[in-house]
C-alpha positions in Angstrom: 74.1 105.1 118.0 73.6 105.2 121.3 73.5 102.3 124.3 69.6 102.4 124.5 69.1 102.2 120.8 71.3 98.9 120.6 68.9 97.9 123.6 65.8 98.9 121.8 66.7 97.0 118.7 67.9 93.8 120.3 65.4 93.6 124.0 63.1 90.8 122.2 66.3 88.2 121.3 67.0 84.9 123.2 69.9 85.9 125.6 71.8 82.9 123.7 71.8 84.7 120.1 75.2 85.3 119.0 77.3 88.6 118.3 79.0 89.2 115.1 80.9 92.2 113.6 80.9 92.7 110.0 82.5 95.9 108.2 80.2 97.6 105.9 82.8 98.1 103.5 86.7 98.9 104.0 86.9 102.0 105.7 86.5 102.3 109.5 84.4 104.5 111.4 83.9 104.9 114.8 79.8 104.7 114.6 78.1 101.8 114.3 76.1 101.9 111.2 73.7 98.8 111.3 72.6 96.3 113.2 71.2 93.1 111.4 69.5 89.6 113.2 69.9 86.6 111.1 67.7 83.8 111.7 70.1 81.5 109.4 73.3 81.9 110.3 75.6 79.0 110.2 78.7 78.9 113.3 81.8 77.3 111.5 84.6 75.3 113.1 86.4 77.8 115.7 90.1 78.4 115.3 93.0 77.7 117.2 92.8 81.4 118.3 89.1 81.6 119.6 87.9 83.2 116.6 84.6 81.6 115.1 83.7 82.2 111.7 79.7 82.8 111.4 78.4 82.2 108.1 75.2 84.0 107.1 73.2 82.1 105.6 72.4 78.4 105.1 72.0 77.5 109.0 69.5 78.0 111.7 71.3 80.0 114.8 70.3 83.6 115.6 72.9 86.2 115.2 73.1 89.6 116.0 75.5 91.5 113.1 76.9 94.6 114.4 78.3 96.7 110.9 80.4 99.8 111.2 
């Protein structure tokens, strides 16, 4: 994928919509294979580390999900 495909697919979101990453399956690859906005996402408690855990489904923040 290239820089002004990402652009194309995410030029219409609110500039406050989130950015996930979500592994398509165990392997690693070095292309990104989907992207996916989620209207429902949930944003759980953040961790001592910065991490925040975004939940899918049963919320109502935008996310962007980038899978690889």
């Amino acid at each position: 994928m290239k820089l002004r495909d990402l652009l194309a697919r995410v030029k219409d979101l609110p500039p406050d919509t989130l950015v996930c990453v979500a592994e398509v399956d165990e392997a690693f690859a070095a292309n990104v294979a989907e992207i996916e906005h989620v209207d429902s996402a949930k944003a759980e408690r953040s961790q001592a580390d910065g991490k925040e855990a975004i939940n899918l489904d049963g919320g109502s923040e935008k996310v962007l999900v980038i899978r690889w």
